[in-house]
C-alpha positions as CSV (number, residue, x, y, z in Angstrom):
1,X,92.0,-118.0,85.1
2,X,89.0,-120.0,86.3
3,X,86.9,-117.7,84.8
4,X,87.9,-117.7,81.5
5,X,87.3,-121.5,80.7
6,X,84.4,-121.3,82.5
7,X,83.4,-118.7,80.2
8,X,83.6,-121.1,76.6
9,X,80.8,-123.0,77.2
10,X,78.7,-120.1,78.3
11,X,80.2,-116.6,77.1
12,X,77.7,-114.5,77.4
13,X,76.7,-115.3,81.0
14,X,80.6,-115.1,81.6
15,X,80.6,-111.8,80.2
16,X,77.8,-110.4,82.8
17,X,79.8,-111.9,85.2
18,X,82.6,-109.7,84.2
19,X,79.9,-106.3,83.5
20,X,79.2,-107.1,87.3
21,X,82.8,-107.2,88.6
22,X,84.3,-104.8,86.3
23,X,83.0,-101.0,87.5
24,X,86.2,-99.0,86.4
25,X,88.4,-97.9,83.5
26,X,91.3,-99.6,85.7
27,X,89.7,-103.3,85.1
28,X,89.4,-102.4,81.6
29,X,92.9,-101.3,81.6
30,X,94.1,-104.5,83.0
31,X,92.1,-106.5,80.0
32,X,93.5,-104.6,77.6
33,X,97.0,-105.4,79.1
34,X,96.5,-109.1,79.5
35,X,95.4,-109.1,76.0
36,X,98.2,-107.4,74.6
37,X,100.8,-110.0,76.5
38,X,98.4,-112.9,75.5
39,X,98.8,-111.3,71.7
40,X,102.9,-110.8,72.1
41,X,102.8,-114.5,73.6
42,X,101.0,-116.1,70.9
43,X,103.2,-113.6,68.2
44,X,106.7,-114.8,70.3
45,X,107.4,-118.0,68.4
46,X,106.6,-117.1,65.0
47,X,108.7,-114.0,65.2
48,X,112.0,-116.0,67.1
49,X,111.4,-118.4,64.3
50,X,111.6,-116.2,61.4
51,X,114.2,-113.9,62.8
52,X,116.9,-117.2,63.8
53,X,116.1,-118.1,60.2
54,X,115.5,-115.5,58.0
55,X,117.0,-112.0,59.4
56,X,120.3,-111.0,60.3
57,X,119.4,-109.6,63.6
58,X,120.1,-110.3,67.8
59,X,117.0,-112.5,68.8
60,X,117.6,-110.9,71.9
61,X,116.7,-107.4,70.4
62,X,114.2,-108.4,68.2
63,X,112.1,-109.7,71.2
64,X,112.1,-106.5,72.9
65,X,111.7,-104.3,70.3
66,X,108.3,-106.8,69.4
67,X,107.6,-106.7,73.6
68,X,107.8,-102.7,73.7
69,X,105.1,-102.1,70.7
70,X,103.1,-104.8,72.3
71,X,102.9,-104.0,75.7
72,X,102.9,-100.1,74.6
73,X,100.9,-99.6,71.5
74,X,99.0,-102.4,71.3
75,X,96.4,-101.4,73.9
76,X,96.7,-97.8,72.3
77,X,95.6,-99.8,69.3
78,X,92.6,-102.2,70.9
79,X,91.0,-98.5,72.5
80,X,91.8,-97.1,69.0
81,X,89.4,-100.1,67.3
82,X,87.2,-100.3,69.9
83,X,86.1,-96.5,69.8
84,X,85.6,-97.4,66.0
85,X,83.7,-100.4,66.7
86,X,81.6,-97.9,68.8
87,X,80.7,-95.6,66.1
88,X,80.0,-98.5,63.7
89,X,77.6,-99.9,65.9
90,X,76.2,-96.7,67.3
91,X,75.5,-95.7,62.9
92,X,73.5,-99.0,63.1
93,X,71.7,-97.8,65.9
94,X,73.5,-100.4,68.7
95,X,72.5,-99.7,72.4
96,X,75.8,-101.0,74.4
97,X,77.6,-98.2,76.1
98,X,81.5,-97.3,74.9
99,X,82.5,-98.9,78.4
100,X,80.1,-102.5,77.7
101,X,81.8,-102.7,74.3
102,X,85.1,-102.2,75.0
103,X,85.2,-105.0,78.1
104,X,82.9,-107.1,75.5
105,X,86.1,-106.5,73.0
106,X,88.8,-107.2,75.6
107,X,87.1,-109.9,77.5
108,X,86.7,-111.9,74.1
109,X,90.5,-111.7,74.1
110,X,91.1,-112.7,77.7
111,X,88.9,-115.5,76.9
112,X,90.0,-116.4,73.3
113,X,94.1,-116.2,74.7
114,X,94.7,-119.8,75.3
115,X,93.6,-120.8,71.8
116,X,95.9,-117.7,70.3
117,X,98.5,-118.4,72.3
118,X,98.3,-122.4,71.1
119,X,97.6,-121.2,67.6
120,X,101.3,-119.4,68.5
121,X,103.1,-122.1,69.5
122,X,102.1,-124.3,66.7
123,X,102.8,-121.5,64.1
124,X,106.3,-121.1,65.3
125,X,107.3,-124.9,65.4
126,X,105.4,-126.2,62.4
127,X,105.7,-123.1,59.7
128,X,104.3,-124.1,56.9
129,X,102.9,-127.0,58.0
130,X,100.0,-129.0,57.1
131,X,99.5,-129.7,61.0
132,X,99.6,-126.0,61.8
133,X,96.7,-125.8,58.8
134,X,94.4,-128.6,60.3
135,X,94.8,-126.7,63.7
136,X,93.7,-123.4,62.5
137,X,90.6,-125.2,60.6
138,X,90.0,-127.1,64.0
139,X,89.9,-123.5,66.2
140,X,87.6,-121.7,63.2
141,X,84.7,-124.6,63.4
142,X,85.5,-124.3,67.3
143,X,84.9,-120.6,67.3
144,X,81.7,-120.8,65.0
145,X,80.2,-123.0,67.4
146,X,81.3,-120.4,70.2
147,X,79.9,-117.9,68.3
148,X,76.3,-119.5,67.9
């Protein structure tokens, strides 16, 4: 956990931290994982809050049927876009290996989680909301500034 807010005010030293540490398809395994529960964390309070006000359906079920294609085809999914990433980049000539891309990819997540997960929690209080609004504006400027 240390590492990941260590990692926003210096990402890309953070991420060759993490190319030093991470030497198998296991560690990138375990990113995509994290980032799949960080993405069914942040998605958890939107979803209870439309279901308990819009559908006719258990809570209870709708949860796990959202935790199942999270935890199961969601990292099917982030390999699926990252491969395609890959052969963008490799068209346009890039020079990262499939394995540096892909922990680039899922390390972004791990380290962008606490501001999805936030981003989560607002959406399903305030829906519709001007606050929720102002907060996504807030995290955009936040992640231009990350980004340059």
């Amino acid at each position: 956990m240390t590492h990941i807010f260590l990692a926003y005010p210096g990402f890309s030293e953070s991420y060759r931290q993490q190319k030093k540490l991470a030497n198998s398809e296991r560690d990138l395994l375990l990113f995509a994982f994290t980032g799949s529960l960080i993405l069914f964390m942040a998605n958890l309070p939107v979803q209870v809050a439309k279901v308990s006000n819009f559908v006719d359906m258990d809570v209870r079920v709708h949860v796990g049927l959202i935790g199942f294609v999270s935890l199961f085809f969601l990292p099917l999914f982030l390999y699926l876009f990252s491969g395609l990433l890959y052969l963008i980049f490799k068209f346009f000539n890039g020079s990262a290996s499939f394995f540096e891309l892909r922990l680039a990819l899922f390390w972004s997540l791990n380290v962008a989680g606490p501001l999805i997960i936030l981003d989560g929690l607002l959406g399903g209080f305030f829906i519709n909301n001007v606050a929720h609004h102002v907060f996504m504006l807030l995290r955009f400027a936040k992640i231009v500034q990350f980004i340059q």
